[in-house]
N, C-alpha and C positions, 0 to 999 in steps of 0.2 A: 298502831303506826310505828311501833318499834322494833317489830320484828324486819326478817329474812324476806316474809312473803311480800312484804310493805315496799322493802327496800328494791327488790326483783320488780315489782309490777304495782306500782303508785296507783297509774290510772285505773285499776280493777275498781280500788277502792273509791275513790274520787268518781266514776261513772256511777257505784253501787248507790252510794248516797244522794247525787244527782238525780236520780228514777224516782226518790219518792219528796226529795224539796232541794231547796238553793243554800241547804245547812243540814247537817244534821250531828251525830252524837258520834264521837271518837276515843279512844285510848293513846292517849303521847305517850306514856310511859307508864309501868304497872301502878295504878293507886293516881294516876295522873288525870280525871276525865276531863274533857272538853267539849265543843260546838267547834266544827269545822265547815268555813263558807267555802263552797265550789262553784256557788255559781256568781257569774261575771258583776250581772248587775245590782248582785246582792253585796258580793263586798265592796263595790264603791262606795254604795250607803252607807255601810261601817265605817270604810276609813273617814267619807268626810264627812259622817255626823258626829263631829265634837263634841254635842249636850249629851247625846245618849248611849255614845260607845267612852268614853273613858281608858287610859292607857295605864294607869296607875297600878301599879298592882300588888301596892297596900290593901286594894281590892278585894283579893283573894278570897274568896270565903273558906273553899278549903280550905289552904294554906294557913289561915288565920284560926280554923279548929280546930289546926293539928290532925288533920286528914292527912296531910302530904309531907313524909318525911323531909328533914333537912338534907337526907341523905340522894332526894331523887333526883338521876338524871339530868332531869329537864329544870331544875333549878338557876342552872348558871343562866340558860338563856330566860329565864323567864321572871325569877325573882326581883322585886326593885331596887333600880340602883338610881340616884340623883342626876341623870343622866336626859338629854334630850329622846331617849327613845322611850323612856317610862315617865315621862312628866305630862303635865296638859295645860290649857289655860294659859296666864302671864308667864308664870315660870318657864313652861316648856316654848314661849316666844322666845325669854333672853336667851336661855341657852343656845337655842337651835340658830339663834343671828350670830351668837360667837363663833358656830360652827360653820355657819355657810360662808359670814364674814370672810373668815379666815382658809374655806376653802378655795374661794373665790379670786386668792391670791397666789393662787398656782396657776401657775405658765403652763399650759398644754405642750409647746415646741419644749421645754425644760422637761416636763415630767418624761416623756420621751427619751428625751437622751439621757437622762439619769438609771429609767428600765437598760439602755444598751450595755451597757458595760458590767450591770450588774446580770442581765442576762450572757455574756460573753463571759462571766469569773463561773456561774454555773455552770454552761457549757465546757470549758475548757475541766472540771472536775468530771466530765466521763466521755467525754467526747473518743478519748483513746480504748475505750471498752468495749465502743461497738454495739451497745446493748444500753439500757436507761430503763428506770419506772420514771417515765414522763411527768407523774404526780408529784413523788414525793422528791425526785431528785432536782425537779423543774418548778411547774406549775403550785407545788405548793410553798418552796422557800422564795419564789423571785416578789411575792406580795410584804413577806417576813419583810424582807433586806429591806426594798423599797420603802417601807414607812419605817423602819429606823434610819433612812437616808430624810425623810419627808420630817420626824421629827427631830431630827436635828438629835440622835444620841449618840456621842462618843463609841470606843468600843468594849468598853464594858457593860454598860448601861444598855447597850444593843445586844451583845450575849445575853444578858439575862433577859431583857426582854422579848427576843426570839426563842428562846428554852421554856417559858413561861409560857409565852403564846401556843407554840407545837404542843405543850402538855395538856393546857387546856382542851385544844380541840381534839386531840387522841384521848383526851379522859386519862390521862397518866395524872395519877395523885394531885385531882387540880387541886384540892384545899390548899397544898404548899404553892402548887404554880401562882395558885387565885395571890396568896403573901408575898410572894417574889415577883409578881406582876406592879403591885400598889406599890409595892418597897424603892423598885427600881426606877418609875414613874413618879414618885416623888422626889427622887432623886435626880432626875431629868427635870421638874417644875424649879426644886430649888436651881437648881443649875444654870435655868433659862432665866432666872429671875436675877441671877447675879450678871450674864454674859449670854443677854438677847442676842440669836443669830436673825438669818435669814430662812424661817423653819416654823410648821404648822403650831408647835409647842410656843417658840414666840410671838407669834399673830395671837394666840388664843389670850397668853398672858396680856400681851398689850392691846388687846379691843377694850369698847368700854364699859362693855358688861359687867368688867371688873371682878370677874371670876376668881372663887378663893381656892385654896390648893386642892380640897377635897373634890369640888365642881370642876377642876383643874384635869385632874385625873381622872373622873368617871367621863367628860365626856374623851378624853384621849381613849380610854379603854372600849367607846363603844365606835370611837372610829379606827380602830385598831380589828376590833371583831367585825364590824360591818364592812370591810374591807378586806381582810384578812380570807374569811371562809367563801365568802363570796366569789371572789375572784380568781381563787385556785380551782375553784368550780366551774367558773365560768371558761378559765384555759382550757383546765382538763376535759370537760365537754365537749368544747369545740373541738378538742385536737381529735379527739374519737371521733367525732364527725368526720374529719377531716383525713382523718387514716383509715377510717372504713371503707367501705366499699356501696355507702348510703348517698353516693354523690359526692365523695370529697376531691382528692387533688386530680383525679383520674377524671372527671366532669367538670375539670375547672371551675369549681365553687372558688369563689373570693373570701377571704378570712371575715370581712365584715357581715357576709350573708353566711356562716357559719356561724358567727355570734349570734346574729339574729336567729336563726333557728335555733339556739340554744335558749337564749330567752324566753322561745315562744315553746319551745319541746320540750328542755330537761332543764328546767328554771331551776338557777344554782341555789336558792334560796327561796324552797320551793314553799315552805308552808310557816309563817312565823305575824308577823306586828300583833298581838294577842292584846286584845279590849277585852273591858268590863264593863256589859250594859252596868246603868244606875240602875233601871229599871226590868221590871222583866219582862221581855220583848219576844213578838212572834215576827222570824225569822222566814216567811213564807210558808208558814207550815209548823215550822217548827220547834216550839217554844223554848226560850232561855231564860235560866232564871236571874236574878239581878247577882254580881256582880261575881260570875263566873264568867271562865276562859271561853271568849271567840275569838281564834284563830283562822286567820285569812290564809287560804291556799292560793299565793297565787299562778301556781300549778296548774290548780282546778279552774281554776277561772279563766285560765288561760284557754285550755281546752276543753270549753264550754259550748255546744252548739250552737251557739246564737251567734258566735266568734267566727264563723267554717269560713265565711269568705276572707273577713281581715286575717285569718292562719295562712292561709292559699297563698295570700298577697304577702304576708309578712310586715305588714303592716307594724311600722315601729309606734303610733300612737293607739294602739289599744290595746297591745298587753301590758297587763301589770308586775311583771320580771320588777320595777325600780320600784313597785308601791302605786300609792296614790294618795290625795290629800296632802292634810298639814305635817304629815311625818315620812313625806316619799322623802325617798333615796335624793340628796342632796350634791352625791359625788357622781353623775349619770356619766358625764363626760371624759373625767380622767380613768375613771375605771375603762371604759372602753378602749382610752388609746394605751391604756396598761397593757388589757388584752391583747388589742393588736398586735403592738408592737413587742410584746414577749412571743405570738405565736410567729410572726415576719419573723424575729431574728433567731427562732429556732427552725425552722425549714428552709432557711436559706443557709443555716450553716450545713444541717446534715440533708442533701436534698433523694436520700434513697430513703428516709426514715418511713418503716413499717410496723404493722405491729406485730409483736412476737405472739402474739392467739389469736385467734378468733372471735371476735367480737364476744358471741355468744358466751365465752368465756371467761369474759370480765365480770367481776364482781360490784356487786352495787353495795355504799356502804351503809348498814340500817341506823335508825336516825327518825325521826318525826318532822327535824326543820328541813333538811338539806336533800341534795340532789346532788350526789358525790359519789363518786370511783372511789374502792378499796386503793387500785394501784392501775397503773397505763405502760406496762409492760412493751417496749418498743425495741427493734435493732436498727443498724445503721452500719454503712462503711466508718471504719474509725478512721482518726481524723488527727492531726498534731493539735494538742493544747497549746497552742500560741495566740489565739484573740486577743487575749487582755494585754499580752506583751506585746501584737501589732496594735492594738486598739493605744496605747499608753505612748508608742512611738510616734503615732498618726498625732495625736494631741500636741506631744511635745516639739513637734517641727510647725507646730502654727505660732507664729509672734501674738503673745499678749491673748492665747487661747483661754477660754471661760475654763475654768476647773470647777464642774458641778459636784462634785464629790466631795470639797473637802468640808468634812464633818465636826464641828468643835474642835479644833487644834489648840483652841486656849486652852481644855478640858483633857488632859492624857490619862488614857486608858492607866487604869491601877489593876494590871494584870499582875496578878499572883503567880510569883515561879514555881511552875512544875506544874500549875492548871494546862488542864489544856483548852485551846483555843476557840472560840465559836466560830460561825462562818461569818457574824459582821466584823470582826477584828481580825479575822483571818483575810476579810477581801478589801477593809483597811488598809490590811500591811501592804497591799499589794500596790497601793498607790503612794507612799513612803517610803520605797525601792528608789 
């Protein structure tokens, strides 16, 4: 599941093992084996059998004989971290309440207009070019910005933690991103701890979970990652729907029935929640031994034949795109109006936007979790970069207008002269004009 072939054509692999059970035997990464479920109503019983599937993955049994280097790939996503996605049991209740608790205090009408302007500072960065990779210049910094706007970091603290985050998921030298990630997140907990704003960092501090700095930070880091990678997948997907020639703008597809088929077709987070039976269990067929890696595709399960009518229909309660059970996707709703409303305010600014190849052209990026574009190569009439300059003037002629942007102002950035600038304190400054 790490190569080229994988990354090109998933379902080859996902139908092959479906022919002979609802599980079978996989390679994530060289030296990495696993159980991968494809069929539908095989992984629901995983996710929500609690006694027998286990998320822990102190588990390990490789990992724990020293079978699987420190060095492998699939370490970052998979190793345990203190965190609501690798816990179970009591523990993995409190945390996972600190997290819902406090996401459950985001304003969807806010979340909203907090994407506009940061999708309009992106925009106005190529807009005059005529030309974009949709991915990397769009759909994968506008999730960045948002959650250091969401957590509340000044613009230092948001430079490194968007340098850190891009490093991670490109594999650029994460062992330093992984240190410059905890470093600066700590540094954001103290921060929150001395001058509570209005921001997901201070809801988690003040629930009453009472969560200590270490618990502080792993779960910020896993909603950082579960929001982060998912989401620019989810744009970037859809907007290839949508610039194809598969039924997008030319058939009047609506951006939310593009989403939808994105979840239900090219699930951005195609193959991951990884349990450890206690015990060793037959998978339909297939036996696992006790407390080795199952891996939920819900990919595969998605495009399951039992599934063909609810696929047809698009049925938004039976595919598992969000999960299922005690460890689904918690953030279902804001991520969607994320999407939306980053794919709305980018086809309404550039409304000839095509793509510069051929579908068939585009690259799939290889990976065992993900369902991700290399790049989204697009042109466009160019356009003046003035959005953020009318977007700022529109604001400012309303009396006693909400300013959702301003981020830590007690907290100034300690930019070092002759650094150069990241894009959260570069689209700071722009609201400090």
């Amino acid at each position: 599941m790490h190569d080229a072939t994988f990354a090109a054509d998933p379902q080859a692999l996902y139908d092959r093992l479906r022919a002979h059970a609802p599980a079978g035997p996989v390679e994530l990464a060289p030296g990495a084996d696993a159980t991968l479920v494809v069929g539908h109503e095989m992984a629901l019983r995983v996710l929500q059998n609690t006694e027998l599937f286990a998320r822990d993955a102190r588990r390990w049994k490789a990992l724990n004989e020293g079978r699987i280097g420190m060095d492998n790939p699939v370490l970052p996503m998979m190793a345990y971290r203190p965190n609501c996605l690798f816990t179970d049991g009591a523990v993995h209740l409190r945390l996972r309440k600190a997290v819902t608790d406090s996401l459950s205090r985001l304003n969807l009408t806010r979340v909203r207009r907090d994407v506009e302007p940061i999708a309009d500072y992106l925009l106005d960065q190529f807009s005059e070019r005529g030309r974009a990779d949709l991915l990397n210049d769009y759909a994968k910094l506008l999730p960045l910005l948002l959650f250091n706007k969401l957590f509340g970091c000044p613009a230092d603290i948001g430079d490194t933690l968007t340098a850190a985050m891009s490093a991670i998921f490109d594999g650029k030298d994460a062992l330093r991103a992984n240190e410059d990630l905890n470093a600066c997140l700590m540094e954001l907990i103290a921060l929150k701890r001395r001058q509570p704003d209005d921001d997901v960092t201070s809801w988690l501090i003040q629930h009453p979970a009472g969560l200590t700095d270490e618990e502080l930070k792993d779960q910020l880091v896993v909603l950082m990652g579960a929001g982060v990678e998912p989401e620019r997948n989810l744009i970037g997907n859809a907007l290839l729907l949508l610039l194809s020639g598969e039924g997008g703008r030319q058939s009047g597809m609506m951006i939310e029935e593009a989403l939808d088929h994105v979840l239900w077709n090219e699930t951005p987070i195609a193959n991951y929640a990884t349990h450890y039976p206690v015990q060793d269990v037959d998978l339909g067929g297939h036996v696992v031994e006790a407390n080795t890696p199952v891996v939920i595709s819900f990919a595969g399960a998605n495009s399951d034949p039992a599934l063909a009518e609810a696929r047809r229909t698009h049925s938004k309660g039976a595919h598992l795109a969000w999960g299922a059970g005690p460890h689904a996707c918690p953030a279902k709703d804001p991520a969607t109006v994320i999407a939306t409303t980053a794919i709305e305010r980018l086809l309404n600014a550039l409304p000839d936007l095509a793509l510069a190849v051929p579908r068939e052209e585009l690259q799939w990026r290889p990976g065992p979790f993900h369902r991700a574009l290399v790049a989204l190569p697009a042109t466009f009439g160019p356009s003046p970069a003035t959005r953020m300059a009318a977007a700022l003037q529109s604001r400012a002629s309303l009396p006693g207008a909400e300013q959702p942007l301003a981020v830590a102002p007690s907290a100034p950035a300690r930019q070092e002269s002759g650094r150069k600038k990241g894009f959260w304190s570069s689209f700071l400054d722009v609201f400090r004009v």
